[in-house]
N, C-alpha and C positions, 0 to 999 in steps of 0.2 A: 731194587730187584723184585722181580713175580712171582711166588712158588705157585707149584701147581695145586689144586684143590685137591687139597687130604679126602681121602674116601673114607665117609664117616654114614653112618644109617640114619637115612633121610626120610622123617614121617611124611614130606611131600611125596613120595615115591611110592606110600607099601602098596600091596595087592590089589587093595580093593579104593584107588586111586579111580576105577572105570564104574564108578555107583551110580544109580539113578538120578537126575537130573533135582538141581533143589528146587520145589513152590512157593516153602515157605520160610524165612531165616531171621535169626536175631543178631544185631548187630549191636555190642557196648563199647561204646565210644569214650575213649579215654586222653582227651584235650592235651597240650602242652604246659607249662608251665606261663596261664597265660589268666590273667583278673577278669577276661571277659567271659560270662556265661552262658546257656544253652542259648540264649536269643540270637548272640553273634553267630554259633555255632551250625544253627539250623540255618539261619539266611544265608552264609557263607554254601552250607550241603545245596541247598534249594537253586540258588545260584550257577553253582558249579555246576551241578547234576545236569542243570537243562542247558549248558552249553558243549558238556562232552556227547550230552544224548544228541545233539543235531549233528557234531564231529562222526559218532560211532553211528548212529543210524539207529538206533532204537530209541525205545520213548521210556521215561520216567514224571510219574505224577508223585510229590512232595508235598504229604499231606502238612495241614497245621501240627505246632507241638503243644502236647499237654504232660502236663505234668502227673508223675504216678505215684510219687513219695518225695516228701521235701529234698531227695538226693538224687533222683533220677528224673529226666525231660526225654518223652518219649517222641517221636514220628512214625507216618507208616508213608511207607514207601512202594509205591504200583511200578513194576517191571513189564515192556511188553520188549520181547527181544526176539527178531524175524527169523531165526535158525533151523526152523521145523520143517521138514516137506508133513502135510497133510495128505490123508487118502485119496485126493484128487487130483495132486501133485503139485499144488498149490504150495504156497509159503504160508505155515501157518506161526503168528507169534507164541512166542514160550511166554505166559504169566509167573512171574515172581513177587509174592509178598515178601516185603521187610520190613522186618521195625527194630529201628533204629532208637537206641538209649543211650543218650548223654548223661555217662557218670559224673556227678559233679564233685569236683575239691575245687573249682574256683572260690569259693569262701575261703576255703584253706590261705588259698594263694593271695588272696586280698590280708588277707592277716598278717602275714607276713610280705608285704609288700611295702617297703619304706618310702617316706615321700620326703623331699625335701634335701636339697642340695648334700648337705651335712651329712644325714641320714644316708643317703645314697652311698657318698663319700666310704662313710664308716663301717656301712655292710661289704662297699668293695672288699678294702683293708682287711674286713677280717675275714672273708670269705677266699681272698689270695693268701692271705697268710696260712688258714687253715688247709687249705686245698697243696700248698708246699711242705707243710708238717705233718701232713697224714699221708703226701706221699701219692696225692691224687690227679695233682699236676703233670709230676714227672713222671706216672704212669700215663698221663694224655700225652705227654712229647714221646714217650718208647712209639706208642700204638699211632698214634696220627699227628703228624707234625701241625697240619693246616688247622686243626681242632686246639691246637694246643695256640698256637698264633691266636686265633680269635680269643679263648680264654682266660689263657695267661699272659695278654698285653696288659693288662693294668698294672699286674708284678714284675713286668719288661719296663715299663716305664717310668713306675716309681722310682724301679733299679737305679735307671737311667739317671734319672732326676737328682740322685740323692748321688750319685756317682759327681754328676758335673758339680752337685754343691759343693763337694770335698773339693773336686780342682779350683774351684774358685775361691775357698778359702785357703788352700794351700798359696795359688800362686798369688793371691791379692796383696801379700806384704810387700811383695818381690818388681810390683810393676812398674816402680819407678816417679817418673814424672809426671805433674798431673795431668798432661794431654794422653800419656797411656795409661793411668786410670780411668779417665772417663771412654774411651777408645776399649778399654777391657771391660768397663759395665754396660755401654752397650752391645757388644757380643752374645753378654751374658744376658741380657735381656732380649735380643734378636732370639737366641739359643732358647728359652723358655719359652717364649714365644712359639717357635717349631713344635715342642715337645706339648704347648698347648690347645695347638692347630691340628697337630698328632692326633691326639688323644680326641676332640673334636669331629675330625674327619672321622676316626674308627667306629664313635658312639654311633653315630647318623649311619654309617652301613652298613655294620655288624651288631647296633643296640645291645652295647658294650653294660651300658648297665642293666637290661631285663636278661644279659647271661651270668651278668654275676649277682644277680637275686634271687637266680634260678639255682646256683652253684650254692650261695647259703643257704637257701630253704634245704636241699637233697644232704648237704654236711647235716647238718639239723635233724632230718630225714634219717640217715644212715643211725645217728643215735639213740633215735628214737624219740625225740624232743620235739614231734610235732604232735600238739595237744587234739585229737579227734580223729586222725590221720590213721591210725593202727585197727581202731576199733571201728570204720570205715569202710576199708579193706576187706575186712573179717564178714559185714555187713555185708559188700559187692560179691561176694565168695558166695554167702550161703544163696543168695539173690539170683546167682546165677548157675547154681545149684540144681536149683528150683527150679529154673527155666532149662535146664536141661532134662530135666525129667519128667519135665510136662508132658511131653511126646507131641507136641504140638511145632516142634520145628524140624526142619530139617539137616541143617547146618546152626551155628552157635558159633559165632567169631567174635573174638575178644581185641580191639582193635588200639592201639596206643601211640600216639606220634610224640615223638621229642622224648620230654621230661615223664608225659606221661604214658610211655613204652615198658617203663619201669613198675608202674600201678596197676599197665594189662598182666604184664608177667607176674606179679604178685598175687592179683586177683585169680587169676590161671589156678594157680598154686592152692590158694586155700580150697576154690574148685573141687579142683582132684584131691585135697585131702578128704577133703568132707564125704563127696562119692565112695574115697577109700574106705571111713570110717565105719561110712552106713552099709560097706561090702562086710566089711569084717563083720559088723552086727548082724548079718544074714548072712553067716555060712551057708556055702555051694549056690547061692543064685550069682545070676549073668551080672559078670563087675562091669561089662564093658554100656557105655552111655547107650541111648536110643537115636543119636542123631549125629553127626560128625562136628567135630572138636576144632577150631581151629584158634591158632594165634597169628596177627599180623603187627610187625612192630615197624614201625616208619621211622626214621633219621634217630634212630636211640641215640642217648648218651650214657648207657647203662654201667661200664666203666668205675662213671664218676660218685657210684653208690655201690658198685659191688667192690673197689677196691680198697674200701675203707673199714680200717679194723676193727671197727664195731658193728658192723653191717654183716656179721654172720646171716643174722635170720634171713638176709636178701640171697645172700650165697647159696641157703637152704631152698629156699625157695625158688632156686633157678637149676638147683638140683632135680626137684619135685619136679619141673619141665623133663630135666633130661632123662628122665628115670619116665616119666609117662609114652604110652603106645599108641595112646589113642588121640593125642594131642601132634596136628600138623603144624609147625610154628614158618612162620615165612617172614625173615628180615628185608626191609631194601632199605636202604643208605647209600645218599650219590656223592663221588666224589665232588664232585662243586659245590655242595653244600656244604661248607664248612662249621654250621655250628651241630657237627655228628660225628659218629666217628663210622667213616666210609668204609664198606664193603666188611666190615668186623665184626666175626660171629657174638654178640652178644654175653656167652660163655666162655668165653676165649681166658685159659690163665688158670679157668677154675680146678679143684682136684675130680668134681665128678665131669668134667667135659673132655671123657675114655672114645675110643672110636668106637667101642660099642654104644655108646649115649646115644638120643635122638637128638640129634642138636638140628639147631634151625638153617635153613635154607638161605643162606646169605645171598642176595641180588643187586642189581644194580638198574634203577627204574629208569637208566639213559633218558634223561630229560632232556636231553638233544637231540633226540627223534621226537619228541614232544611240537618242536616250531621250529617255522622257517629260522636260518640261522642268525640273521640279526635280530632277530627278537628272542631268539636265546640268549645269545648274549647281554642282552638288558637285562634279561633273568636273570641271569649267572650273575652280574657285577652285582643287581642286589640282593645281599646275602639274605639277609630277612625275608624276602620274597622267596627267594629260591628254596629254605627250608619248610616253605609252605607249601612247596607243587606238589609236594605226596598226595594230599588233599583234595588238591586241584586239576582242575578240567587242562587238556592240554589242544593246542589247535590241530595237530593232525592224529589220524589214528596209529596207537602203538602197542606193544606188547605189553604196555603197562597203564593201564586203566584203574582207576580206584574205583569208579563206580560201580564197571561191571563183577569187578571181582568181588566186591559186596553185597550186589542189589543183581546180579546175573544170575542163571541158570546151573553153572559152572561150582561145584565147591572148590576152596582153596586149593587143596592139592590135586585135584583135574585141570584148575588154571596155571598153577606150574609145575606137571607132572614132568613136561619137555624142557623144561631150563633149569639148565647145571649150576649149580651152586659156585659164589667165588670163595668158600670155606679156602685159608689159607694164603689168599690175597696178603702182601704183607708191601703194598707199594709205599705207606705210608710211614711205614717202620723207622725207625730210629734206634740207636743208642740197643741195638739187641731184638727191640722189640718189648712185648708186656711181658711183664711181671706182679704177682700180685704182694 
């Protein structure tokens, strides 16, 4: 069933949505749950960029990256975008600077990244177990069944496993002759077999073990048990702080895909505390920033950290989003992506996500306008891929561009001042739906 989109007050929408055109913008890039570093990161942008600029029709130059502090890898990025009539009535291109900052936790994520058959094994184990005792799972099965299939097959399986092992110690007294014992243990060995073939096929298309390394790091996370991780955050806050107040940009987006969707919104958060604080400490000057505010969160899995009962402070801080005026937040999540949870506000479940909140913009980036249709479907089938097209260049032109709405003229809530929100979407629901 489809409900219709709850009307809720949308920072993409307010007033002053018709602002001058941006030159200049900072973009903090907040990776996946992913061991590769700003090196991947930049040649993957460099790449991409110069294959949707020949798709879209403007030009993007991708400078080299250097580095600006052991935790930040910067670029700059040259926009010429043809949009302008000039006084002659010529087309004149619109220039855009960005620079672009890869916040790094891949060292985090290499830390906690296990190697080794065993190791892997063991982190599944207790990352399904924990994830069904905290109640994190069968919060994924209420809100998106397909998110829950990819995640929770390894606790489907084992079920499974441990299921058949009881019937085959049950009925093995009972089989009789020894041509139906041997006739029953290979059954039983055909049967494991499948369930090993199972499990096999799932890793290879879904990279069943980097989601549930990704699921123990964020349990880990929620408790606060990851050593540098807190104090990190608190660093990216003041950091972008500062780069707010610099008056040197024009727009400021804080940008997060996957795991790390979790880290933009967090970062966000201390943000606007800090701006808060240094309000209060100058009674009656102007609270409001000097440049416009934006959050874009790509394929969240935010859910699997805010519904766990130690993960207040993440609550709090998704609060701190809804409670800000001057922060536009823009979700998109595709149904075919399956390792996210689709078309789902973010805040969904929480006590402060009121319809007076500013809750974010839930979209749908139809990566099926992205290419001709057999080659979406290639897309589509591999799932690991497909949770990368946020990212990624697409072959035709469509409403949904990552580049320009980063590196474009356009700020966030002018690029989707005209699309409706799916706040309320509940196609994927289950069991009621979330709870937290």
């Amino acid at each position: 069933m489809t409900a219709s989109p709850t009307p809720v007050q949308d920072a993409a929408e307010a007033p002053d949505a018709a602002e001058a055109p941006v030159r200049r913008r900072l973009v903090c890039y907040f990776s996946g749950f992913d061991p590769q570093g700003p090196g991947h990161y930049h040649q993957l942008f460099k790449d991409e960029a110069a294959k949707q600029s020949q798709v879209s029709g403007y030009a993007l130059q991708v400078g080299p990256r250097k580095k600006v502090t052991p935790d930040i890898v910067a670029w700059e990025v040259r926009g010429e975008f043809p949009d302008v009539a000039d006084e002659s009535g010529g087309r004149a291109p619109e220039v855009v600077e960005t620079r672009v900052e890869f916040l790094r936790w891949d060292d985090l994520i290499r830390a906690h990244w296990p190697r080794g058959r065993w190791a892997v094994l063991a982190t599944v184990a207790w990352a399904s177990w924990e994830g069904w005792r905290q109640g994190v799972l069968m919060r994924t099965l209420r809100q998106s069944w397909p998110f829950f299939l990819t995640i929770g097959a390894p606790s489907m399986w084992a079920a499974l496993a441990l299921f058949s092992a009881l019937v085959l110690v049950l009925l093995w007294p009972g089989a009789g002759s020894p041509m139906t014992i041997a006739l029953f243990g290979a059954a039983a060995m055909a049967w494991a077999l499948v369930l090993a073939g199972l499990a096999w096929w799932a890793d290879k298309r879904m990279r069943l073990g980097w989601l549930l390394r990704s699921l123990a790091f964020i349990i880990r996370q929620g408790r606060g048990a990851i050593d540098g991780l807190a104090p990190r955050v608190q660093a990216f806050g003041k950091h972008v702080e500062g780069q707010i107040r610099s008056g040197v940009f024009d727009e400021v987006i804080i940008v997060g895909h996957s795991s790390g969707a979790m880290l933009a919104m967090s970062v966000m958060a201390e943000a606007l505390r800090s701006l808060r604080t240094d309000a209060d400490a100058n009674a009656g000057a102007d609270t409001r920033p000097a440049c416009r505010l934006s959050l874009l969160t790509l394929g969240h899995c935010t859910p699997l950290l805010s519904a766990q009962p130690a993960a207040q402070w993440f609550r709090d801080d998704i609060a701190t989003l809804l409670g800000s005026e001057v922060v536009c937040w823009v979700d998109y999540a595709a149904p075919p992506d399956g390792c996210c949870f689709s078309l789902q506000d973010p805040s969904l479940g929480l006590p402060s996500a009121t319809e007076k909140a500013h809750r974010p913009k839930c979209l749908n980036p139809r990566f099926a306008e992205l290419f001709a249709a057999d080659r979406y479907q290639a897309i589509r089938r591999d799932k690991f891929r497909c949770h990368f097209q946020y990212v990624m260049a697409g072959d035709l032109r469509s409403s949904y561009d990552y580049f320009a709405m980063t590196c474009g003229p356009q700020t966030v809530p002018q690029w989707h001042a005209q699309m409706p929100s799916a706040i309320g979407w509940r196609g994927f629901w289950t069991l009621g739906g979330p709870r937290l």
